[in-house]
N, C-alpha and C positions, 0 to 999 in steps of 0.2 A: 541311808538304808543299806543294810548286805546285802550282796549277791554272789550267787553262785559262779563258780570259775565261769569261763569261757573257753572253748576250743575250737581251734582254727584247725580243721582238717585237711586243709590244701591251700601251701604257701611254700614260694619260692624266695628263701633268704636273698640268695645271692641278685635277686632282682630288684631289690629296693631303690637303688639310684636311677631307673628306669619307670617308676613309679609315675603315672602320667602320659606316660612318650607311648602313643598309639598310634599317631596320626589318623589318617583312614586305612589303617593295613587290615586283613582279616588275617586268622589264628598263621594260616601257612606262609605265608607272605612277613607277617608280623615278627614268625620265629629267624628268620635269615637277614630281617633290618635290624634288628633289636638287641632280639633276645643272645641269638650265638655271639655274637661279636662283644655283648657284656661279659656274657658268661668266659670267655674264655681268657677274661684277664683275671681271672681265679688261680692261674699259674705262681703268681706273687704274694705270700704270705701275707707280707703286710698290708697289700690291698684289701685282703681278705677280710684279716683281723679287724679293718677299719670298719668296711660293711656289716661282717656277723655281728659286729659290738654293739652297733646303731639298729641293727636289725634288731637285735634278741630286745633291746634294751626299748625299743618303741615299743613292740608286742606288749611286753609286758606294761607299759606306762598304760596300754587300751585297755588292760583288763584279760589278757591274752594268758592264762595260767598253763596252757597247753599247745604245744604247736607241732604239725605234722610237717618238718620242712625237707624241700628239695635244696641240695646243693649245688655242686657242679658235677662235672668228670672226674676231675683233680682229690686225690684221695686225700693230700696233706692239708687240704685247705677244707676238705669233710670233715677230718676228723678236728680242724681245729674249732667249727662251728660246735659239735656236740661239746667240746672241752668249757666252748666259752657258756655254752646254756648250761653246763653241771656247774661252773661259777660263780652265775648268776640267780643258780635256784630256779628254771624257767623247763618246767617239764615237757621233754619233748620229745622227738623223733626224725633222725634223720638219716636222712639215706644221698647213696653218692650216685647220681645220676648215670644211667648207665644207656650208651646209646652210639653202635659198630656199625649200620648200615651204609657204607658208601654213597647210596643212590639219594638217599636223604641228610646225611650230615656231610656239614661242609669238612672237607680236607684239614682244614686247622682248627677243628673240632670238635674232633670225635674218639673215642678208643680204637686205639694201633687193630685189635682184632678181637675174639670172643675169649682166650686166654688171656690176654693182658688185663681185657675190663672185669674178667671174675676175681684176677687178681688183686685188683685193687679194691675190688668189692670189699672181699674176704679181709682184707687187712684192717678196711673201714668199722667191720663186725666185731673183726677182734678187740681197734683200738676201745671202743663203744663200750664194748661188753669188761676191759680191764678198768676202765673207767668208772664204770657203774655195773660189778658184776649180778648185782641181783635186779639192773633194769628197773629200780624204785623209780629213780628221776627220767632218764633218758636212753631209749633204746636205738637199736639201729632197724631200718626198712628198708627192703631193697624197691629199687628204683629205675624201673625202666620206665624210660622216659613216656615214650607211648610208640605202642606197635611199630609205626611203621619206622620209629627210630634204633630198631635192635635186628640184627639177623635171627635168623630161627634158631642156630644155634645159641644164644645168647637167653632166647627165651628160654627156651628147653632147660641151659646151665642155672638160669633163677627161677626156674621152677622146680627143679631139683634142689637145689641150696633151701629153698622156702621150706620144704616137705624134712629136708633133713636138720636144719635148726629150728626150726620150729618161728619162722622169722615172719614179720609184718612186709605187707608188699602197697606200696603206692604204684598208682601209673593214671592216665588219661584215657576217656571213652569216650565216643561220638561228641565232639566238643562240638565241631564243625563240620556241616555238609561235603565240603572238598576235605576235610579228612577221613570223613567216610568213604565218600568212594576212594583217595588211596589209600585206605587196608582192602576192600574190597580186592583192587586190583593187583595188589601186592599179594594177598595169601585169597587166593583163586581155590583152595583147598577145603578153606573151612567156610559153614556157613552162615559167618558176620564175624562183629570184629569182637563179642562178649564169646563167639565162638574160639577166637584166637586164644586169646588168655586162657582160658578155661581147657583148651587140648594143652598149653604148655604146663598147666599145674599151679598158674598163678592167681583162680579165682579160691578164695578158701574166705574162710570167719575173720580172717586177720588182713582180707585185701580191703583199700581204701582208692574209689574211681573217682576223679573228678569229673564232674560235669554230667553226662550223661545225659545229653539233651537229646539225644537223636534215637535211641532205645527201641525195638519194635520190642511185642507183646514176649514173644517167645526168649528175646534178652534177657526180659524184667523178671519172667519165673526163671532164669537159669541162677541171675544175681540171688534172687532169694534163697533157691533149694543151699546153694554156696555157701550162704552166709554171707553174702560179701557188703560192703556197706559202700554210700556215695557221696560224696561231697559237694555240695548246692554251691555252685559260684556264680551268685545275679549278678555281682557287679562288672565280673572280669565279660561272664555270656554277653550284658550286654554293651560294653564297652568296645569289643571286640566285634560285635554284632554276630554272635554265634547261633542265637537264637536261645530262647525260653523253655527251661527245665520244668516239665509237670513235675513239680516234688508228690502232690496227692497221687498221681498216680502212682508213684514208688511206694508212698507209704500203706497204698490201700492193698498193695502188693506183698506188702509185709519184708521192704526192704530197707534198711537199717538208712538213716540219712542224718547227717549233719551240715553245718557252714562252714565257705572257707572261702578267704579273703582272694586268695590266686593273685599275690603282690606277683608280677609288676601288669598280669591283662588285667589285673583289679587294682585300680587308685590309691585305694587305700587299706592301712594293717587291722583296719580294728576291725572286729565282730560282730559288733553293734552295727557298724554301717551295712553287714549282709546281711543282719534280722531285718534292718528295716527296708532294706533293696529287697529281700526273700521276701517281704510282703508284699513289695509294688507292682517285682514282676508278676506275683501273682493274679493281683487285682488285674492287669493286664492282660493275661491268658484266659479269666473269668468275662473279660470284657470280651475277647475275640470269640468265646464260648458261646455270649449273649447274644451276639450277632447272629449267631447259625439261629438261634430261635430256641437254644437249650440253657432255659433258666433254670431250669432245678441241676443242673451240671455245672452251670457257670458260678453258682453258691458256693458249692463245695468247694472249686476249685481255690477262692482264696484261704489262706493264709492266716491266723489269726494272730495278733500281738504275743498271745500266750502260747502257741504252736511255733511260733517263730524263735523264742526263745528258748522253747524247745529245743530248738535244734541247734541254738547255740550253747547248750550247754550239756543237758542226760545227753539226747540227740548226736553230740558229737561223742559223747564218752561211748556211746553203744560201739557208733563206726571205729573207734581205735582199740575197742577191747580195753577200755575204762569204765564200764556199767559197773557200777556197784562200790565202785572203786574214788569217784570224782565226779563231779555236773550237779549233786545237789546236796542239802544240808540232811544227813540223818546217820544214825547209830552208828559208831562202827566207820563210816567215809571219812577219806582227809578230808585234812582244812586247808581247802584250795577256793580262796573266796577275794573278792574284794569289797572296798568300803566304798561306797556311793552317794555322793552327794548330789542335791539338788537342791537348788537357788531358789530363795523366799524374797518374792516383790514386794517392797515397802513402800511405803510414800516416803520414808526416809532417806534421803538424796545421799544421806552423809555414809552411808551403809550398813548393812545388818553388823549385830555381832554376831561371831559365832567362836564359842567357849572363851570369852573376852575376848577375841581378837576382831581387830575389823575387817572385815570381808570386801575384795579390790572390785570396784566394780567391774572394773577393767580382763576380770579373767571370771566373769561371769558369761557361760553359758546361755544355748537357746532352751534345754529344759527349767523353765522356770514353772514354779508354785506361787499361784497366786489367790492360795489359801481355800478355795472350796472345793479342790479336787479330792476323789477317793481316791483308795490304793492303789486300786486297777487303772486308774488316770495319771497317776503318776508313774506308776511303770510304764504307762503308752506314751507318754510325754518324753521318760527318758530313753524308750528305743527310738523314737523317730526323731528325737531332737537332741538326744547327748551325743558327746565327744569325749573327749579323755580328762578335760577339766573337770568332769564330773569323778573320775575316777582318785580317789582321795588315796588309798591303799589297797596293795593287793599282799597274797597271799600264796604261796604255794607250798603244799604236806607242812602249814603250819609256820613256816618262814618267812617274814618282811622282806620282800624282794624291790617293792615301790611302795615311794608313798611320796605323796606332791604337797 
């Protein structure tokens, strides 16, 4: 069967060899075992080249037509990630990490200071934009890491660059209670941390937040009036133990939301595996709903098969400022799609055919058919039980990029 692209709204290329390795850390903790000390051998091209290759090249093997990636600091090694997705055909967006605060980045790294990092910014944008001048396939987004990794200056400099290129802005929001309270206690000025971004100029129709777990009321209308869209990460929230994202609440809010894998606090690259985490933590927070004694709240609250995919595909196109453009099949949209298979249970041991060929049992899947399902069952089959065997070819603006 087709299906429509997928877009991953928040992923960290440069994190994939770290894919798994959490231990018990939580986010803050997590980022100074892990994450810095990976990230910072992005110094070396060739390390580089090895990761973005395998990176870009899994994304797409899942079905991943779209990806909103973070890089590192390191500008040569940004822009060689954008170089290798315009290569490979894999539409994307990438932005080069941008993150000067002494107090919060380790000494071996971070950006020398708030000139040096817009410097490299700027060149990142350039290289992007000579690459792909009209931004078809791959654009660039600036990327500050999350508040409390940027001086004010720093903010203020991409909130400025945003306004004046007219440029997409990724960063992180209330992921985690201890990072709430330090931006609290770090920007003592404003009142929260949707309040920080939004004084420096960096909530707008084109900013993309991950997470957003921790949001009070008066956040959720600011995100909205903005435009700004979110990025649902169930696996990395609860792998991490960040805690659980009311998506209903955002959407009931009339705030733009999509999925996104959050490779490396999330396991794994595919998108599929968020629809189907998008629905469990849901069913979750409907359960802790139940308990208070609010069933007709605790309904809502979940998730449906077909809202979940939602958001892995229109869903994320809305948050990247791809509506109309990618996420579903109709007049006029590329053809950003993949081919889908799912596996038919025989009694024949020896294996099906399929277009004369025999079919390995061996790289048979858990979405299997066993002939009385409807439509809608086999799409619930293959969100909660596919993987990338299922994924036969993809497609992006028209292109053979995979096919297995």
């Amino acid at each position: 069967m087709g299906k429509s692209t997928r877009l991953d709204t928040h992923t960290h290329a440069s994190q994939l060899p770290n894919a798994g390795l959490f231990g018990t850390s939580t986010l803050l903790s997590w980022l100074q075992t892990y994450t810095f000390p990976l990230e910072s051998r992005f110094s070396s091209l060739p390390h580089a080249r090895h990761v973005y290759t395998r990176a870009v090249a899994s994304n797409l093997a899942h079905g991943t037509t779209t990806a909103a990636y973070y890089a590192t600091i390191h500008p040569a090694a940004t822009n060689l990630l954008a170089s290798i997705c315009q290569e490979k055909g894999q539409r994307a967006f990438v932005g080069r990490v941008c993150m000067d605060c002494t107090s919060t980045c380790p000494d071996y790294y971070r950006d020398e200071n708030c000139e040096q990092g817009m410097r490299d910014t700027r060149a990142v944008v350039e290289h992007i934009r000579s690459i792909d001048p009209e931004g078809e396939l791959v654009q660039p987004i600036l990327t500050p890491r999350f508040a409390p990794s940027c001086t004010r200056e720093t903010l203020a400099a991409l909130g400025e660059l945003a306004r004046e290129e007219d440029l997409h802005v990724q960063t992180h929001i209330s992921e985690n209670r201890g990072e709430v309270q330090l931006v609290r206690g770090m920007f003592l000025e404003r009142k929260g941390y949707a309040d920080v971004y939004d004084y420096y100029g960096l909530l707008t129709p084109k900013t993309v937040l991950a997470h957003a777990i921790y949001l009070d009321e008066e956040e959720i209308r600011v995100l909205s009036e903005r435009g700004a869209g979110v990025s649902h990460c169930p696996l990395s929230n609860s792998s991490l133990g960040s805690g659980i994202c009311g998506v209903r609440r955002l959407l009931d809010a009339g705030v733009k939301a999509g999925l996104g894998t959050d490779v490396s606090g999330g396991g794994s690259c595919s998108v599929l595996t968020a629809a189907r985490e998008a629905s469990g933590v849901s069913r979750l927070l409907s359960a802790f709903e139940m308990g208070k004694g609010e069933e007709e709240e605790s309904e809502r609250l979940k998730l449906t098969v077909e809202e979940c995919l939602y958001l892995a595909t229109m869903g994320g196109a809305e948050v990247l400022g791809l509506g109309g453009k990618v996420g579903a099949f109709r007049v006029g949209m590329q053809w950003d799609a993949q081919l889908v298979r799912l596996d038919k249970v025989s009694d024949n041991d020896g294996g099906e055919e399929d277009n004369g060929r025999k079919v390995d049992k061996s790289d048979m899947g858990l979405a299997q058919c066993w002939g009385n399902e409807s439509w809608e069952e086999k799409v619930a089959k293959w969100m909660y039980c596919g993987d990338d065997r299922n994924t036969r070819k993809v497609w992006v603006k028209g292109r053979l990029v995979h096919e297995r």
